[in-house]
Structure formats: structure tokens, C-alpha cells
C-alpha angles and dihedrals in degrees: 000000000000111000091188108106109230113276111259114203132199121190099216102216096171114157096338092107088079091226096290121117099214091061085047090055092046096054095045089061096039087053096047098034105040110019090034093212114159104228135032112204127208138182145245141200141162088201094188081058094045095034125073104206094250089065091040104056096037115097115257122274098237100034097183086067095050133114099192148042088256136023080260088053098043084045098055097036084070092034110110112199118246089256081064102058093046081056083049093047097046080051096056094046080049091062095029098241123124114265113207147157152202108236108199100194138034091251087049092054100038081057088048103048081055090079090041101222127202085258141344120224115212105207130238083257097060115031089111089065092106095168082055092048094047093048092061102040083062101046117018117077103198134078126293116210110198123201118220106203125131079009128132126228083246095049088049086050092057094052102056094046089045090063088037082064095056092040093240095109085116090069103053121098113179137201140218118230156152119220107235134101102238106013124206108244087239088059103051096075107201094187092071078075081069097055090043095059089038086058115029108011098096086051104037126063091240147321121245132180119226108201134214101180137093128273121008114254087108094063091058091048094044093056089047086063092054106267099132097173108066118183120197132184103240131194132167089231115014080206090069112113113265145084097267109044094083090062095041131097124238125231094276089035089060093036091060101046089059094048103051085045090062091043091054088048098059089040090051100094150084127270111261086214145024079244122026117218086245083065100043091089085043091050097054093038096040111020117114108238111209 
């Protein structure tokens, strides 16, 4: 019997969409229709709560990805309203997919878990925001995925007592993840996968792995390691102006990765008998007789 769960895949779509819903829109079908992945994944900010003005009047640090005069501008100009992701939200039940996003800030999960999606993500960045995490373990019934990037052993340790605490453990799934866009294949450490289900996994509800490389032959290897859930940046052209486009995959990118997980996952098990019955007309044509 195959003892691997089913590969679950989310599109990341983030802020790829370039702050227009149409190419939100476009990227939730595409998603859904041609790469067949079961959850699209956006994101949320109240950037005057995570900013301090300093950061929110200064230009942005890469100024040929920005979309405003300062970081706050660049920042709002990719920011959708709550009432748009519930737009967002009412789109992806449409087409039957998951709709999800990160939220960044307390104000921005307690709007969020007002649409009660299937699941929050709490990004790598913010996963130190303890006021934010308990919040949500209070009030908010779905499950919450954690990143782990730029985060300690320690840190990761905190987390996960902290949801013990609340008795919501059973609904954490965290990911493995280095913090880069893109990262170097030396630098995203998939065995850390390994040290995540040693751990936790008795007391979690999974561990996923959420990738900022290129290609996609490390996803594959990262769910046979057991990571199910497997979380990937997409844009519709990785040349569109942005941060994140360079580490997304494209629509065939995206397509395929799905694809060859679902294919690992029917060739992850153990043969029913010493000869399948595939190999029984090789056996009589090929087999040496002694």
C-alpha cells in the first residue's frame, strides 16, 4: 500500500497579479484549468500597520520592480481590498479551486478570517508575530500553514508549543524553506524536511515545503521526502515587473510539476508480488532458464 499522502499543490499567486483583477482572474483559471493545482494562494498587508514610515516613504530597494514613487506606494499599489478577495474568493468556489492567502499583520488576519478560507499561511517573516498567531489560533477555525525560512530550530520550537498551548496543534502544517528569490539549489536544504517530520510530525497535521528555486525537479524530491503539501511562486510571465516573478513558474512550469507529483505518487509503492503480472510475457521471452 502506498503509505505517501496525495500531493497537494498551491499556485502561489501572491502579488504576481500586478494589482490588477483581471490578471488575478486570469491566473486563478489558469491555475485550476490548465495546471490542475488544488489551491491559489494570495497575499495581504496593512502596510501603515507593518511599515514604520521610515520604510514607507523610502524608495524601494530594487526600483526597476516597483510600482510607486516609495516601498508604501509600491506596497499599496499591489494591495486588493478585502471586498476583493472576497471577489477572489467567490471566483475560486466558481471554479471549484481553494482560494487562500498570507496575511503579514494582526489587522490584516483578523480581515481574512472574515471570509473563512479553507486555510491562512503565516509567512517565513512573520512567523515571530506571537500576538498575530494567537489570535488566530482563538478565533480563527481552519488550518494555519507556517513557513519556516530565516527561522531557528528554537524559533520553530516556539511555534509549535505555542499551538500546543492553544490545542490547535492539529491544524498546523508547517514548511520548510529558505528565504531568496531565486535560491541557489545548494541553499534550499531538503533535508530539513527530514528534521521537520522527526520532530513535529507525531504532533502537527504535516509538513510542506514551499520553494523558491528554479525548475522543478526539487519539488519531486522534496515530497518524496514527505513533504504532501507543496507550495510554488506563479506568474503568467516570470519577465513581468516585480520581486517575485524570477522565482515563479510559469503556466507549463506549473502544469508539469503537478503532473510528475502525481506520477511519483502512483510509483511510490511496493510490488504486490515477487513477478507482476506487466513482467509475466518478459519473463517467458527473456528470462534466463537454468
Amino acid at each position: 500500500m502506498n503509505k505517501y499522502k496525495e500531493p497537494y499543490v498551491i499556485a502561489e499567486i501572491g502579488c504576481n497579479h500586478k494589482g490588477d483583477m483581471n490578471i488575478a482572474r486570469d491566473m486563478i483559471k489558469t491555475a485550476k484549468i490548465f495546471c490542475n493545482v488544488d489551491a491559489v494562494k494570495f497575499q495581504k498587508r496593512n502596510n501603515k500597520e507593518l511599515l514604520s514610515q521610515e520604510q514607507y516613504v523610502k524608495p524601494h530597494p530594487n526600483p526597476v520592480n516597483s510600482y510607486g514613487s516609495s516601498y508604501g506606494e509600491h506596497r499599496e499599489f499591489l494591495e486588493f481590498s478585502v471586498a476583493q478577495h472576497q471577489q477572489l474568493k467567490e471566483y475560486c468556489e466558481e471554479l471549484k479551486i481553494t482560494y487562500s492567502t498570507s496575511v503579514w499583520d494582526l489587522t490584516s488576519a483578523k480581515e481574512i478570517s472574515g471570509l473563512n478560507p479553507k486555510f491562512i499561511k503565516i509567512p517565513s517573516a512573520c512567523n515571530n508575530n506571537q500576538v498575530m498567531l494567537s489570535w488566530l489560533c482563538d478565533n480563527y477555525p481552519g488550518e494555519i500553514h507556517i513557513s519556516t525560512g530565516m527561522t531557528t530550530s528554537d524559533e520553530i520550537g516556539k511555534i509549535v508549543d505555542l499551538f500546543k498551548e492553544k490545542k490547535r496543534n492539529r491544524d498546523l502544517i508547517l514548511y520548510n524553506c529558505t528565504s531568496g528569490y531565486p535560491v541557489p539549489f545548494q541553499d534550499v536544504c531538503l533535508l530539513e524536511i527530514n528534521k521537520l517530520r522527526e520532530k513535529y510530525q507525531e504532533s502537527i497535521k504535516e509538513v510542506g515545503f514551499s520553494g523558491h528555486h528554479l525548475g522543478i525537479a526539487v519539488d519531486v524530491a522534496a515530497y518524496t521526502l514527505g513533504a504532501s503539501v507543496i507550495e510554488r511562486h506563479f506568474t503568467l510571465d516570470r519577465t513581468w515587473r516585480g520581486t517575485d516573478h524570477a522565482a515563479s513558474l510559469e503556466p507549463e512550469g506549473l502544469r508539469k510539476l503537478n503532473r510528475n507529483l502525481w506520477a511519483v505518487n502512483e510509483a511510490l509503492n511496493f510490488k504486490e508480488k515477487e513477478v507482476l503480472d506487466i513482467e509475466q510475457e518478459q519473463r517467458k521471452k527473456l528470462k534466463f532458464r537454468s
